[in-house]
C-alpha positions in Angstrom: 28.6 -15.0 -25.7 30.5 -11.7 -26.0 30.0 -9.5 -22.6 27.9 -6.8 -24.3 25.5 -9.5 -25.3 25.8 -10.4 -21.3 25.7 -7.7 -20.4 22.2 -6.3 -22.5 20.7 -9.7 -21.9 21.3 -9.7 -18.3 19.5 -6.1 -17.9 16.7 -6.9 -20.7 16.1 -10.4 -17.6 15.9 -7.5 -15.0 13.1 -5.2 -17.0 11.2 -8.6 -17.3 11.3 -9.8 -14.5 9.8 -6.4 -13.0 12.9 -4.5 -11.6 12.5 -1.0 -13.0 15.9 -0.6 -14.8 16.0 2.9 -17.5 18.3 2.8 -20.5 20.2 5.5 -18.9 20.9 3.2 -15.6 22.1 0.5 -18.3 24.3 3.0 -19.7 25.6 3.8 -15.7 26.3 0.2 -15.3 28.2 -0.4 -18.7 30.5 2.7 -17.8 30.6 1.0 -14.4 32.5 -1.7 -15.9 35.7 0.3 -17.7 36.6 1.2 -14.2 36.3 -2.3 -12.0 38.3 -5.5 -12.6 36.2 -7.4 -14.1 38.1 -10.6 -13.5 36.9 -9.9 -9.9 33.3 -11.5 -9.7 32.3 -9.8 -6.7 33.1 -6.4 -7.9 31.3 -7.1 -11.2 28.4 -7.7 -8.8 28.6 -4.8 -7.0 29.0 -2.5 -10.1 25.4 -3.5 -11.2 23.9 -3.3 -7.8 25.2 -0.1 -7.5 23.7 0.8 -10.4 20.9 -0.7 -11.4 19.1 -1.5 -8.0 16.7 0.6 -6.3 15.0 -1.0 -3.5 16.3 -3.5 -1.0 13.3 -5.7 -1.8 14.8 -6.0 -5.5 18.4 -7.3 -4.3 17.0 -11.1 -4.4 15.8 -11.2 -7.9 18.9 -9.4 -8.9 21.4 -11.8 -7.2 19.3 -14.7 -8.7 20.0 -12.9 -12.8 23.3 -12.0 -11.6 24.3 -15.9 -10.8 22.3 -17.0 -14.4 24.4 -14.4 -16.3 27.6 -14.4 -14.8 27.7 -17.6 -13.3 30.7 -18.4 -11.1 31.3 -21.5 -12.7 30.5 -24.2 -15.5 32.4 -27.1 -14.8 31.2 -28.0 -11.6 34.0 -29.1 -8.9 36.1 -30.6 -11.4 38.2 -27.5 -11.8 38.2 -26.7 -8.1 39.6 -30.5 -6.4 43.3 -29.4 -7.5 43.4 -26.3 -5.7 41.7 -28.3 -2.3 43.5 -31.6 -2.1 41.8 -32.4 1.7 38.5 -32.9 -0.1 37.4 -36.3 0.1 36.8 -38.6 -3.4 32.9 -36.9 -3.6 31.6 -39.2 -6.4 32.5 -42.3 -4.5 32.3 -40.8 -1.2 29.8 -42.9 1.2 26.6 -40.7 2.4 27.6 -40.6 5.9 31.2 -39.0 5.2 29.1 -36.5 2.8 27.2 -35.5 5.7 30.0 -35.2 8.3 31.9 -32.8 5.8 28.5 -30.6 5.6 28.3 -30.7 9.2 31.5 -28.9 9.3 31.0 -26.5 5.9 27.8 -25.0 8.3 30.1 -24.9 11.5 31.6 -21.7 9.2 34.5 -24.1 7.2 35.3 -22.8 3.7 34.4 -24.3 0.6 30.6 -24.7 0.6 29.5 -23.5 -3.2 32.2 -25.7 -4.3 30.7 -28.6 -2.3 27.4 -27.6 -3.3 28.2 -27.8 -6.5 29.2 -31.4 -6.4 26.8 -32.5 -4.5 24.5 -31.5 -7.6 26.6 -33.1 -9.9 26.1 -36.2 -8.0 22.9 -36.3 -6.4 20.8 -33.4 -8.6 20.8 -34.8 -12.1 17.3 -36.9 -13.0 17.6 -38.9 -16.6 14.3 -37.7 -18.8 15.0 -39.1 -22.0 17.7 -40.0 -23.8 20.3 -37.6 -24.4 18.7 -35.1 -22.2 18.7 -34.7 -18.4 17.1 -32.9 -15.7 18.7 -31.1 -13.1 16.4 -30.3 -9.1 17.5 -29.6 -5.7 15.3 -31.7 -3.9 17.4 -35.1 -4.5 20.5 -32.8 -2.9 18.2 -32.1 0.1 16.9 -35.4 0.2 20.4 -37.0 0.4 22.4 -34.4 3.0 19.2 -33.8 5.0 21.1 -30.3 6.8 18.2 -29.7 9.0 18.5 -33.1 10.9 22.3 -31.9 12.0 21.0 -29.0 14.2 21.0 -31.3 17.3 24.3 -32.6 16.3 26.0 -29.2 15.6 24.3 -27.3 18.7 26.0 -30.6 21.2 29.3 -29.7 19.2 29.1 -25.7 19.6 27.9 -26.1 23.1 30.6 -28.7 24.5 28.6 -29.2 28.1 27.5 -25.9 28.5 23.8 -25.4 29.5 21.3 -25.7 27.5 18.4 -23.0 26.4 20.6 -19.7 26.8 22.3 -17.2 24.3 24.6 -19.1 23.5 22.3 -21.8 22.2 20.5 -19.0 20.4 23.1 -17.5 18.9 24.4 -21.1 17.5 21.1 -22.0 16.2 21.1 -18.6 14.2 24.2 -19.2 12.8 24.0 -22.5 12.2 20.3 -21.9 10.4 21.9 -19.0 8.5 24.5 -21.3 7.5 21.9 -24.0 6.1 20.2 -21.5 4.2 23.3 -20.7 2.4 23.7 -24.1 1.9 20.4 -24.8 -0.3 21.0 -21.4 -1.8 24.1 -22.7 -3.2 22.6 -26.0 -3.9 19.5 -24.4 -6.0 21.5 -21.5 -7.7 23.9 -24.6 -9.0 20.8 -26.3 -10.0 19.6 -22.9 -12.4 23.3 -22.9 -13.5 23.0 -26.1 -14.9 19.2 -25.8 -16.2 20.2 -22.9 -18.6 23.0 -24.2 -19.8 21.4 -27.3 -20.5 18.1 -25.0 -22.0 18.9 -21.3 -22.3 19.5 -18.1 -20.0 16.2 -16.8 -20.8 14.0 -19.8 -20.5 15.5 -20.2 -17.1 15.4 -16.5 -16.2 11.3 -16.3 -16.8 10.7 -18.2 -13.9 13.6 -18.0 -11.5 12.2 -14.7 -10.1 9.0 -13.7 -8.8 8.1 -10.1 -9.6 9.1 -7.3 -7.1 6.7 -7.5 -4.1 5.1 -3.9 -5.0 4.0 -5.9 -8.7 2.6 -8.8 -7.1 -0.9 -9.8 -8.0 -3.2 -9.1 -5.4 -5.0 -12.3 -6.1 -1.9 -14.2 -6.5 -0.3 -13.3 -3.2 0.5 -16.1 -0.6 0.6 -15.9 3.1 4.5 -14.9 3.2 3.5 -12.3 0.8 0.8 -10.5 2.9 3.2 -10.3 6.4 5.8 -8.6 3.8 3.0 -6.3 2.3 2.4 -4.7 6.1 5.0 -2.6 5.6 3.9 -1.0 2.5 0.6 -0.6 3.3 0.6 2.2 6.5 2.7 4.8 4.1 0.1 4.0 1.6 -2.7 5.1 4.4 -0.9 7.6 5.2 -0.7 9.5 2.1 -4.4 8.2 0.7 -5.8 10.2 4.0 -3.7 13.2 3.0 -4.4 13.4 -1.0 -8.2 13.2 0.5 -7.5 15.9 2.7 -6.1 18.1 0.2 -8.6 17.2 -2.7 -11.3 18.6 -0.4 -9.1 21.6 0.4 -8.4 22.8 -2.9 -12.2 21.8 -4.2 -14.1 24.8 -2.1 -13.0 28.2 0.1 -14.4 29.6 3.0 -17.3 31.6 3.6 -17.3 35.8 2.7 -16.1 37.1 5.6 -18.5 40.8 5.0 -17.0 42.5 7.5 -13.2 42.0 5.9 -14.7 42.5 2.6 -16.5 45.9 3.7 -13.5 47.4 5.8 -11.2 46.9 2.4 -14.1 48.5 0.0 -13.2 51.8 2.0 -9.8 52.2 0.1 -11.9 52.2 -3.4 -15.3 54.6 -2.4 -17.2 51.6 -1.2 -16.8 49.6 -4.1 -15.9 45.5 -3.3 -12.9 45.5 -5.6 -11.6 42.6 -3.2 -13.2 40.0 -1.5 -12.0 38.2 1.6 -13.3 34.5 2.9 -13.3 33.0 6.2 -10.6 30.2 7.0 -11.9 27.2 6.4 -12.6 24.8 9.3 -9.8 22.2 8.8 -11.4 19.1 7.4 -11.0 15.8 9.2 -11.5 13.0 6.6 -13.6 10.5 7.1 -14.4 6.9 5.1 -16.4 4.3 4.3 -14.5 1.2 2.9 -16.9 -1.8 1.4 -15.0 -4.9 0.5 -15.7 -8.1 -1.2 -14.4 -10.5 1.3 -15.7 -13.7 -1.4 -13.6 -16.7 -2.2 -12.9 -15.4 -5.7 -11.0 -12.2 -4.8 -10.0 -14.0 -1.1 -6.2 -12.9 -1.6 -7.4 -9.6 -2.2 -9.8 -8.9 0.5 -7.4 -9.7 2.8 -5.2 -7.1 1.2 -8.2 -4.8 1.7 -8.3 -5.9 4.9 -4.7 -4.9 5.9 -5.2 -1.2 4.5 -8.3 -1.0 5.9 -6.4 -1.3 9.5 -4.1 0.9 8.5 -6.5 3.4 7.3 -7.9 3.1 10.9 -4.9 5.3 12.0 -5.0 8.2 9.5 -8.9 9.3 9.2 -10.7 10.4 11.9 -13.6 8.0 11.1 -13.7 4.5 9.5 -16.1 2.3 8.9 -15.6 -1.1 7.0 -18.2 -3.3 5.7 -17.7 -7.1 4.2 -19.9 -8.6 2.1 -20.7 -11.8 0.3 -24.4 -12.1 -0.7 -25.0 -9.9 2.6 -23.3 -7.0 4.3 -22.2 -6.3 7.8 -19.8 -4.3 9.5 -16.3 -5.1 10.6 -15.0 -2.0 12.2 -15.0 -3.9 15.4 -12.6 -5.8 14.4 -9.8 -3.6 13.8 -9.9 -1.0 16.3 -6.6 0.8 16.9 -3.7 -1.6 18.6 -5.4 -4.9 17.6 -3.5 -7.3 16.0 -4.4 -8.0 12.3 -3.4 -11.7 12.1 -6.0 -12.1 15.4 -8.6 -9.3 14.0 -8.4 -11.4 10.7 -9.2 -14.8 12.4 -11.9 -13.4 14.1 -13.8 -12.0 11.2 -13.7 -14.9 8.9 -15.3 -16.7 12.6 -17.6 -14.2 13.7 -18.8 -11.9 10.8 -22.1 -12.0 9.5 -21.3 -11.8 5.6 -22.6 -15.3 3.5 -25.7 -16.4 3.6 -25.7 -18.9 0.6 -22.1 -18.2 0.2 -22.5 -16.6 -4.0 -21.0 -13.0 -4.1 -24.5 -10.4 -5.0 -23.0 -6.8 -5.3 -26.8 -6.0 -6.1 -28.3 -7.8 -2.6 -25.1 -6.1 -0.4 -25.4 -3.2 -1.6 -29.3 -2.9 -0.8 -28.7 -4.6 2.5 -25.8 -1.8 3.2 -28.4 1.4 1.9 -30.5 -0.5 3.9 -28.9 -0.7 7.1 -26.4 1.3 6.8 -26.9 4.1 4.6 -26.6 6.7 7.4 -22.6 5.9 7.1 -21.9 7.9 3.9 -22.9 11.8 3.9 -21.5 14.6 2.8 -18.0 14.4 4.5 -17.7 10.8 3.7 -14.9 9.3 0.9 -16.7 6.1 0.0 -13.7 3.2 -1.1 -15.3 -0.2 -2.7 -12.7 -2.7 -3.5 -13.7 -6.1 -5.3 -13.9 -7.2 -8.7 -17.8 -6.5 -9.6 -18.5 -10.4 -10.5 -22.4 -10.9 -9.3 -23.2 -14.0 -10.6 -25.2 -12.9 -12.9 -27.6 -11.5 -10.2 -29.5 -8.0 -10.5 -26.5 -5.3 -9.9 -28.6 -2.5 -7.5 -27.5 0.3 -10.1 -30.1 3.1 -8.0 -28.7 2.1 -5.2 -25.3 2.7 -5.5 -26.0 5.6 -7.3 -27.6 7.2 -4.8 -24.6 6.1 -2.2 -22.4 7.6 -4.6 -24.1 11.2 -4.9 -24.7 11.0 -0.9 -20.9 10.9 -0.4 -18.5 13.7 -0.8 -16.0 11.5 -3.2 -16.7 7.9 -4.2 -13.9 5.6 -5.9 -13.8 1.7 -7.3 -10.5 -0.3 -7.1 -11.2 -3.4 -9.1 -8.1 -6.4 -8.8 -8.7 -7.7 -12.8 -6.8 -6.8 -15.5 -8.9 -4.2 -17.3 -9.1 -6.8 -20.0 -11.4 -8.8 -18.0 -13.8 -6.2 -17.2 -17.4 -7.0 -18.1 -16.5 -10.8 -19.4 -18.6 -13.5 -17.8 -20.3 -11.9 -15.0 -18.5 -8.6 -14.8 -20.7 -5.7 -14.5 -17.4 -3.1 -14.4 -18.3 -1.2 -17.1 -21.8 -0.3 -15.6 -20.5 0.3 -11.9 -17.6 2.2 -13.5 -19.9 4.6 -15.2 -22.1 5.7 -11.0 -18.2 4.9 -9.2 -14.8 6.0 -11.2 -13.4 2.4 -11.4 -9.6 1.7 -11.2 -7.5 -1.1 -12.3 -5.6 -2.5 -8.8 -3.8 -5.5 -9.4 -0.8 -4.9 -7.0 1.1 -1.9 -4.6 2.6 -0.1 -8.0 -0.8 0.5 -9.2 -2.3 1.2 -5.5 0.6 4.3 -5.2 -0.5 5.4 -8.5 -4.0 5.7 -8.1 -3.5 7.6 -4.7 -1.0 9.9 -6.6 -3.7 10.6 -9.3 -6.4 11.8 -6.6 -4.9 15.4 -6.9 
């Protein structure tokens, strides 16, 4: 493969794999590479980073394509044992020795992708059928075991010196640092091998997750939702202000006469200009209603995240769950509370299933109902779920009515758009009372709250 074809194959892998790359930053990174040595890995690296990454968040994904397209090697150790004649035989080499020379490769020796690499060779390949074979990291792991040396290591680093301070801190951070290099070497060698073996692309597909901004709200995990904290409070922060100025630019002040009089005197009396009062400075206020069901469960705890976060930018929240019944979680996230805690305590303490089947049509009764006094004429009014009833009546009047009661009203629905009104989806005829938005992950959140103006 020539390096043009590497090179257009390596940034078609980052456009599909969600890392927003522009034909003309392709062009940057090809022009990069008249002026770097490109017998110098490292610099071929950073030529493309320089060029084609954006975000920090996106350096991962990119490192993982960069090792698939410009792998390091392709012969495993082989080519490496003549330059490093101290290495022990590591085909024939007993468990035990293999495990004393990792113990010193995460002390901080050299030579640990070239270990890592053999170690795959020997321990990573799985027959499947015959002439074919697989390749996994877990048999590596399995074998070496680098976690069980901490205590080993940290008696080493230590030498006698007591136990529990920063010095044993600071050992088990490098030392843990050092492990995870370790299987970082051990799986990249494992993908190495996998696409030779099957093809770049294949391989590429599913060695990296999308970006965390185009992750699917209903496909986050747990890891994903203490990263997504960060991106949430700017999010707040500039929903509350498109709000603010939405209302501002919607209506002026009243006449001000006596302005409006005092000017006519330049033209004989005659109102040729009118002047209006400043407007009162609005303070926003909101009303969020979430689906907090099993079916959109990722997602309502998104919901739940922005709805703390929107706790600091308006000057009045309310937030309402509902399953087949409604009640109101405000208490929950009052300012300085921790979310993980306020989280716990809702799914514990919140009055929101009674036989446990989401009914948009019985919640949103039960909140007119109860609650209906929350939305007026100052209120934004934010529902978030994915309008599945079960089939049950869908309370169009009803929200309807909510809808005209508040001062703006808005729908952000976590299906594709493609999914809309299949099965049990009533999107289509909530869409038509509530503006309904596709809001599958962060990308599309920022854009809706950019559209508000």
């Amino acid at each position: 493969m020539s390096l043009l074809d590497r090179h257009l194959g390596f940034v078609r892998a980052l456009r599909e794999a969600g890392l927003p790359v522009s034909p003309a930053e392709g062009l940057d990174a090809a022009r990069a590479l008249e002026v770097i040595d490109l017998t110098e890995r490292e610099s071929l690296r950073a030529a493309y980073a320089a060029t084609l990454v954006k975000r920090p968040s996106h350096r991962p994904g990119f490192d993982t394509l960069f090792d698939l397209w410009f792998p390091a090697s392709t012969t495993g150790l082989r080519a490496s044992r003549a330059a490093e004649p101290d290495l022990p035989d590591l085909e024939t080499a007993e468990v035990p020795e293999l495990r004393d020379r990792l113990a010193g490769l995460l002390l901080g020796a050299e030579g640990m992708n070239e270990f890592a690499r053999a170690m795959v060779e020997r321990f990573g390949r799985q027959a499947a059928s015959p002439g074919r074979q697989n390749w996994f990291s877990y048999p590596v792991m399995r074998a070496l075991s680098p976690e069980t040396l901490m205590a080993r290591l940290l008696a080493e680093v230590l030498a006698g010196r007591e136990r529990g301070g920063l010095a044993e801190k600071v050992a088990r951070q490098r030392i843990g640092e050092h492990t995870r290099r370790f299987e970082d070497a051990v799986s990249g060698d494992v993908r190495r091998r996998i696409a030779e073996d099957s093809g770049i692309e294949r391989i590429a597909r599913s060695a990296v997750r999308p970006p965390l901004e185009q992750l699917d709200f209903l496909r986050i995990t747990k890891a994903d939702l203490a990263r997504l904290r960060r991106e949430v409070h700017p999010l707040a922060r500039r929903l509350a202000a498109r709000l603010t100025v939405k209302h501002r630019l919607g209506r002026r002040g009243r006449l001000d006469f006596r302005r409006t009089v005092r000017a006519s005197l330049s033209s004989g009396g005659v109102p040729l200009t009118t002047f209006n009062r400043p407007r009162r400075p609005h303070k926003p206020e909101l009303v969020v209603l979430c689906d907090a069901s099993d079916s959109v469960a990722s997602f309502a705890h998104f919901t739940l995240l922005l709805t703390y976060a929107l706790r600091e930018q308006f000057t009045k929240v309310r937030a309402f769950g509902f399953v087949d019944t409604v009640d109101e979680i405000t208490r929950f996230f009052v300012p300085g509370a921790d979310v993980v805690e306020a989280m716990t305590r809702l799914a514990r303490e919140a009055d929101m299933v009674r036989f446990g089947r989401t009914d948009y049509g019985r919640a949103l009764e039960g909140f007119a109902e109860r609650y209906g006094d929350a939305v007026g004429p100052k209120t934004s009014l934010l529902i978030l779920g994915d309008a599945r009833s079960n089939y049950q009546p869908p309370a169009l009047d009803t929200l309807k009515r909510l809808a005209g009661g508040a001062r703006h009203a808005y729908w952000l629905n976590p299906e594709p758009t493609a999914q809309w009104d299949s099965g049990d989806s009533l999107a289509t005829a909530y869409g038509g009372i509530v503006p309904m938005y596709e809001c599958r992950n962060v990308a599309q959140l920022a854009a809706f709250i950019e559209d508000l103006v």
